[in-house]
C-alpha atoms as one frame of an Amber mdcrd trajectory, in Angstrom:
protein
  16.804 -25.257  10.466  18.128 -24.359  13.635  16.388 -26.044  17.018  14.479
 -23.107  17.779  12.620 -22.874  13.909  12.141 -26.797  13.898   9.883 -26.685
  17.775   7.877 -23.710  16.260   7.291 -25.273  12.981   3.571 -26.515  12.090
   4.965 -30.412  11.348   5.805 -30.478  14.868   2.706 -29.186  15.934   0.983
 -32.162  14.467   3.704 -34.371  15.735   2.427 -33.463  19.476  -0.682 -33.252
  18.444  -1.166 -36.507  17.245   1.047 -37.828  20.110  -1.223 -36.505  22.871
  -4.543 -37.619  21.137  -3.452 -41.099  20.765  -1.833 -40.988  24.153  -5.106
 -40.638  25.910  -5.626 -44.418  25.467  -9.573 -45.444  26.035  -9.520 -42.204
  28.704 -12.846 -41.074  26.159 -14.335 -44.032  25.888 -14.450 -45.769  28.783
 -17.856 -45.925  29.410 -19.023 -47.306  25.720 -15.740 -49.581  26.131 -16.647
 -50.515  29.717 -19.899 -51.818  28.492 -18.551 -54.110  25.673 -16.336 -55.406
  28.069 -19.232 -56.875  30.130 -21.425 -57.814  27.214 -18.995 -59.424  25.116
 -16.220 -60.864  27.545 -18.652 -61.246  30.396 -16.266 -59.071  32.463 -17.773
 -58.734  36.131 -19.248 -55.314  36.488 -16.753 -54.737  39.795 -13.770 -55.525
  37.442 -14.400 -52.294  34.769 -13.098 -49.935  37.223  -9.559 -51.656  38.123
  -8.761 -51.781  34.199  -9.743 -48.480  33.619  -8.049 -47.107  37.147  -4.731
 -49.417  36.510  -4.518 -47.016  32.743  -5.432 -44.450  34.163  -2.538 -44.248
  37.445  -0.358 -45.426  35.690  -0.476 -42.541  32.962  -0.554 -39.879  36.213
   2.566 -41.849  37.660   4.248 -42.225  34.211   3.463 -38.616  33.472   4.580
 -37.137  36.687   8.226 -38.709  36.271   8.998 -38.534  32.980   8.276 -34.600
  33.374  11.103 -35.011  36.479  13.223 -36.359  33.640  12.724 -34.202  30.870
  15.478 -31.915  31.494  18.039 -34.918  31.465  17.063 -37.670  28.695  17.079
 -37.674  25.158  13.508 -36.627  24.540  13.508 -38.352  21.007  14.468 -41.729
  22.010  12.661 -41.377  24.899   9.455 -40.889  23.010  10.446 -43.227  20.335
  10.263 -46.186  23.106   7.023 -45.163  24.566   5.185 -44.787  21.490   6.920
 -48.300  20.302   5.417 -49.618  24.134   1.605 -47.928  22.994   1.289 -49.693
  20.125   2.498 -53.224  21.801   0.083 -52.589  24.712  -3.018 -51.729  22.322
  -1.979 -55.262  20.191  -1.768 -56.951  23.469  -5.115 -55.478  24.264  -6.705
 -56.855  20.598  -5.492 -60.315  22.167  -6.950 -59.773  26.001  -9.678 -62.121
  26.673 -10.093 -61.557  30.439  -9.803 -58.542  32.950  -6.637 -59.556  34.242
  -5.279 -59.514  30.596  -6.915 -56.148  29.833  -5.510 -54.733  33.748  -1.999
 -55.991  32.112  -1.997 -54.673  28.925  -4.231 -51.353  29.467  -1.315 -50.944
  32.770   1.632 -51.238  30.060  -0.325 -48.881  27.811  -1.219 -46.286  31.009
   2.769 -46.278  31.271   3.370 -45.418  27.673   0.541 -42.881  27.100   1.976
 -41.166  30.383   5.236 -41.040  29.167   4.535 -39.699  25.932   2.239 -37.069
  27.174   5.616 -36.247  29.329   7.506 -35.220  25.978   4.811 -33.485  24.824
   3.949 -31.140  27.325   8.150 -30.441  27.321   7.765 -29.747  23.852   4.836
 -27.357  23.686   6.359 -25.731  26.698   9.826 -24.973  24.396   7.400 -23.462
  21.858   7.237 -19.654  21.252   3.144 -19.207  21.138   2.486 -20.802  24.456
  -1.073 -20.186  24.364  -1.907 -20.801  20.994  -0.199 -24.349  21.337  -2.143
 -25.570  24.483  -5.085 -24.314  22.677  -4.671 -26.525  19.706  -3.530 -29.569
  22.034  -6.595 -29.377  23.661  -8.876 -28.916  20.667  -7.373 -31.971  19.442
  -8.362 -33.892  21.988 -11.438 -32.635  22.130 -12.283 -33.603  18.185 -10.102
 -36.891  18.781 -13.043 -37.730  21.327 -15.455 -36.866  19.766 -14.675 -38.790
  16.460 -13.872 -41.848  18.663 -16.853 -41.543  20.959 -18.598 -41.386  17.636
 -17.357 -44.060  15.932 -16.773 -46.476  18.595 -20.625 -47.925  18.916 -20.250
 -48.813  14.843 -16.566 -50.182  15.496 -17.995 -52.352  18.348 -20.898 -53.573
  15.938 -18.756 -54.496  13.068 -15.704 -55.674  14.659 -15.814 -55.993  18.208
 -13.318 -55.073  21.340 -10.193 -56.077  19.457 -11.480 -53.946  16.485 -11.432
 -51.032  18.963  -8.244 -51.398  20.450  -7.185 -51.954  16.854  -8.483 -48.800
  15.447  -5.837 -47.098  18.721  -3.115 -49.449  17.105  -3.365 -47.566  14.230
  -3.550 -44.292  15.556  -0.012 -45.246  17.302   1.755 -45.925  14.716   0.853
 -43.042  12.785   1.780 -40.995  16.081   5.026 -42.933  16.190   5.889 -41.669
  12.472   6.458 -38.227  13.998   8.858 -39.221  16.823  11.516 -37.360  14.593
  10.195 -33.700  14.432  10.865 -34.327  18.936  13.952 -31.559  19.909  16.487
 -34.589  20.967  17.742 -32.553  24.647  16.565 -29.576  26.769  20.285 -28.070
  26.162  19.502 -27.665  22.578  16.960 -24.992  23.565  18.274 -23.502  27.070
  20.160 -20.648  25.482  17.246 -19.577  23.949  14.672 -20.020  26.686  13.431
 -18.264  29.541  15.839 -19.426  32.693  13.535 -22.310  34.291  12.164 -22.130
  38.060  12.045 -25.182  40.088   8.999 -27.231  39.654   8.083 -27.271  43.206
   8.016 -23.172  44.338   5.039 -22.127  46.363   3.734 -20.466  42.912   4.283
 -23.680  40.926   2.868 -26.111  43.392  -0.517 -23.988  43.686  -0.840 -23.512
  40.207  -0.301 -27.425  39.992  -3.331 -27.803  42.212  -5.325 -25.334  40.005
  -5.078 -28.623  37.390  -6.205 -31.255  40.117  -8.619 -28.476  41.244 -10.540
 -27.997  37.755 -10.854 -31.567  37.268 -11.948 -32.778  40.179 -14.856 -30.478
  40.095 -15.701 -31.192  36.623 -15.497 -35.017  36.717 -17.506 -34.927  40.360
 -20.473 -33.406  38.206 -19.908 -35.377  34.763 -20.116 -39.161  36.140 -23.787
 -37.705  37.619 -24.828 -35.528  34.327 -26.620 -38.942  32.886 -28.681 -39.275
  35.979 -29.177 -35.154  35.956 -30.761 -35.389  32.576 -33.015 -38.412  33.456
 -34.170 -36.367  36.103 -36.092 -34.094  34.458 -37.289 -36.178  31.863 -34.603
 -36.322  29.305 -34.404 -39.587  26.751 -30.807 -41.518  26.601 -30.195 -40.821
  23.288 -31.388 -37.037  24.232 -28.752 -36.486  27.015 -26.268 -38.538  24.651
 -26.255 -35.471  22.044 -26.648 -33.187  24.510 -23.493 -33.986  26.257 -21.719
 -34.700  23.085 -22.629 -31.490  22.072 -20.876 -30.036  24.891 -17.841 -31.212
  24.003 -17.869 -29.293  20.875 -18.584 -26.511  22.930 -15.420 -27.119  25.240
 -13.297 -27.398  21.643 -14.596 -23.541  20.470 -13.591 -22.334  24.152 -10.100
 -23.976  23.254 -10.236 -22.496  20.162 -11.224 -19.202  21.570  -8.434 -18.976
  24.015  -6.009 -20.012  21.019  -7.693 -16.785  19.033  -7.687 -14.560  21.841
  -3.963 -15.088  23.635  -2.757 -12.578  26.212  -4.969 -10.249  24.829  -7.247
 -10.085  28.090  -4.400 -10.770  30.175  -3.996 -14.274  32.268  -6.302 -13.029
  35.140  -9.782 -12.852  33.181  -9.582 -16.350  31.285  -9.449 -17.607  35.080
 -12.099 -15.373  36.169 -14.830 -16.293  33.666 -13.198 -20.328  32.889 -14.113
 -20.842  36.793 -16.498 -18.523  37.419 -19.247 -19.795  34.459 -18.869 -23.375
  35.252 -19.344 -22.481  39.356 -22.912 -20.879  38.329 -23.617 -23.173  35.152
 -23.006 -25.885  37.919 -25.603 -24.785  40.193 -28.212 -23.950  37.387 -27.686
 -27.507  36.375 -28.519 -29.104  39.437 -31.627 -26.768  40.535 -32.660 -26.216
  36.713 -35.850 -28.120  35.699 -36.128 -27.940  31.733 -33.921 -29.604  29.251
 -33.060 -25.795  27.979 -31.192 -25.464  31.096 -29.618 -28.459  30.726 -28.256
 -28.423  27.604 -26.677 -24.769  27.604 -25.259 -25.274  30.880 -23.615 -28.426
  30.130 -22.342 -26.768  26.794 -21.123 -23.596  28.846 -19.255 -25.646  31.571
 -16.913 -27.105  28.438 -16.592 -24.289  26.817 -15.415 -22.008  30.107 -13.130
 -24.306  31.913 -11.219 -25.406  28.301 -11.474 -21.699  27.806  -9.197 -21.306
  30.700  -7.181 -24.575  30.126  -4.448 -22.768  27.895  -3.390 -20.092  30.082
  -2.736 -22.414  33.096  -0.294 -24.350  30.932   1.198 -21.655  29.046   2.258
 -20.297  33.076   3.584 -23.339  33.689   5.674 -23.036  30.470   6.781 -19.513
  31.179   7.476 -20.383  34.727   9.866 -23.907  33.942  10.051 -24.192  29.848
  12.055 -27.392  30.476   8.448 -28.837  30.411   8.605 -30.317  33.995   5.771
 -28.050  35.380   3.355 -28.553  32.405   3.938 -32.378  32.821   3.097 -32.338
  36.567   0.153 -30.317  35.994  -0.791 -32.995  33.073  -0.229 -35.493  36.065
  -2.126 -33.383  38.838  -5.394 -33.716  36.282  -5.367 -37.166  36.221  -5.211
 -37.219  40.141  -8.179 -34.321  39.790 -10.281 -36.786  37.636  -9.946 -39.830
  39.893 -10.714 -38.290  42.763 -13.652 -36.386  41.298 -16.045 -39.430  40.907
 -15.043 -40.505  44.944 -15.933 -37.152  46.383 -19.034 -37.007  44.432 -19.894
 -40.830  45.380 -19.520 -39.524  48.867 -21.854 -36.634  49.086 -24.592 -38.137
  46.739 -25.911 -40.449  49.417 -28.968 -41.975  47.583 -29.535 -39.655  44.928
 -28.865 -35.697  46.122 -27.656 -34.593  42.832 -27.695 -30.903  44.347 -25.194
 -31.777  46.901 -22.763 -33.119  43.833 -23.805 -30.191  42.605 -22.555 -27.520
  45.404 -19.703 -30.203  45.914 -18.379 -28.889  42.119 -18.948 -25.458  42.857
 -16.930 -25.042  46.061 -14.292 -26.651  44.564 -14.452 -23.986  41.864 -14.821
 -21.446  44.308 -11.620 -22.494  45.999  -9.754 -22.950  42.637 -10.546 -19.331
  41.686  -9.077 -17.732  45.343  -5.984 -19.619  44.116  -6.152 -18.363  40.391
  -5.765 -15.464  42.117  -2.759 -15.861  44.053  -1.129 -17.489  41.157  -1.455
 -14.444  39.039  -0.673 -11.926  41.411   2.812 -14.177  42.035   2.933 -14.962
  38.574   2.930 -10.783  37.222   5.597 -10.004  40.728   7.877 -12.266  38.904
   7.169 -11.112  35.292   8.091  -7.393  36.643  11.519  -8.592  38.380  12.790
 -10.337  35.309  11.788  -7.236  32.847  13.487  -5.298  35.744  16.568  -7.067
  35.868  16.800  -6.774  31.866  16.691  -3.536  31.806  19.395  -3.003  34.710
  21.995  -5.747  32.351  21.062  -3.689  29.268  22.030  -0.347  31.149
């Protein structure tokens, strides 16, 4: 099987697939995990936030680099060590009794998630059906979190933190069986791959912002959507399977997009990913009834993981070394930090609205971009078919 057949195959579809899941660390469960860490290791409330923010930087930095280095490393071994480094920072996490243990161990496991999302995204990005592949990546994680979110409250109950973090060992090492089906160099593939761009053209930088863009506005509204729902009325448990709900919804927009390919071109999937969760935003946050609610928290999943795909599949056509798709991997971590911040800054002492219209400007801007980006990204599509056609005459 020559390189080409092996990175198309199916067995290295699940190979990435499990790799990215797993690679996500507690990024899904952080609130459910933050909890446990207070109520059974009497963590201080203030210290949550620097374990969770030490995994999560340090995937964005780890993931931002090893895209830089994709082109140049041995992707195998290089994946083989940073899945080896997951599963030895979710042991040392089984072990971690205080939050400077879990900042230490969850900091060593940021670095190898990061790094391992790196390969992954170079991977996919080598793979013929672009958009099918970042479809199914992101489905995956989608019904990764929801079967952890899930499960997690029962694996708390029956076996505590270290049964958690144990439950992500496992995961690991099952992710670490498929280092193998991982193309070993970039040079194995070049020859038959579309020439690679820079990572850091006009196009490629505001198509990396489109990434930080989307999540920012989605993670501004989604640390508020508990207090949303309790505002008009809606029960815990209510808003619970409500919003869990929703990320099924984001998995069939995935799914969709994986269905649908370039069928619609790239310009609609942005027009209707950003334009349904700018007005499902706004209904949220001036919609009374729990009707409201619950479809527009389902439709804001399902239209920006709708559009999801097609960004990434650009940023494979534009540089299918992988080092775009990896910065843009890196550029939505950055996106969902600084979400939560902005929103904490505009809320004030409870204007949910202005959270609200906070999310949809950012939206707003994200779509004049989406714009650009395809307009520069079909100019160059129509100079490279040109220049075929003048080297075939």
């Amino acid at each position: 099987m020559n390189a080409l057949d092996a990175v198309n195959s199916k067995k290295t579809l699940s190979a990435i697939c499990m790799m990215m899941v797993i690679s996500l660390g507690t990024l899904q469960i952080q609130p459910i995990l933050g909890g446990a860490f207070v109520d059974q290791l009497a963590i201080p409330l203030n210290a949550i936030g620097t374990i969770f923010a030490a995994e999560l930087i340090a995937m964005a930095l780890a993931c931002g680099i090893g895209a830089l280095l994709m082109p140049h490393v041995n992707r195998r071994k290089f994946v083989l060590l940073a899945l080896i480094a997951l599963v030895v920072g979710n042991l040392l996490s089984t072990q971690a009794n205080s939050w400077m243990a879990l900042v230490g161990s969850r900091l060593l496991s940021g670095l190898a998630g990061g790094s391992v999302m790196a390969v992954v995204y170079a991977t996919a990005a080598l793979r013929s059906a672009k958009d099918s592949t970042f479809a199914v990546i992101n489905m995956g994680n989608l019904l990764w979190g929801m079967l952890l979110v899930s499960s997690t409250p029962f694996v708390l109950q029956a076996a505590g933190i270290s049964g958690v973090f144990m439950v992500l060992v496992g995961a690991s090492v099952i992710a670490l069986l498929g280092f193998g089906r991982i193309t070993e160099r970039y040079d194995d593939m070049a020859e038959q791959s579309e020439t690679s761009e820079p990572p850091l053209t006009i196009t490629a930088l505001l198509l990396i912002s489109l990434f930080a863009l989307l999540f920012f506005g989605h993670s501004a509204l989604w640390v508020y959507q508990e207090r949303i729902g309790k505002s008009i009325g809606l029960e815990p448990e209510q808003i619970g399977a409500i919003l869990g709900a929703s990320i099924l919804a984001g998995a069939i927009g995935a799914g969709l997009a994986g269905i649908i390919k370039r069928r619609i071109g790239l310009l609609l999937p942005q027009l209707f990913g950003f334009g349904v969760a700018l007005v499902a935003t706004l209904v949220m946050v001036y919609g009374t009834s729990p009707l409201a609610f619950a479809i527009t928290a389902g439709l804001i999943h399902l239209g920006w993981f709708f559009s999801l795909p097609y960004l990434f599949s650009m940023t494979a056509e534009l540089d299918p070394s992988g080092r775009l798709a990896g910065l843009g991997n890196a550029a939505i971590f950055i996106g969902q930090g600084a979400g939560p911040l902005g929103a904490a800054l505009v809320v004030g002492g409870g204007n949910l609205r202005a959270v609200g219209w906070l999310a949809a400007g950012t939206y707003i801007l994200a779509l004049l971009i989406a714009l650009v980006v395809v307009a520069r990204f079909r100019q160059r599509s129509r100079a490279q078919q040109s220049r075929l056609v003048a080297q075939a005459a």
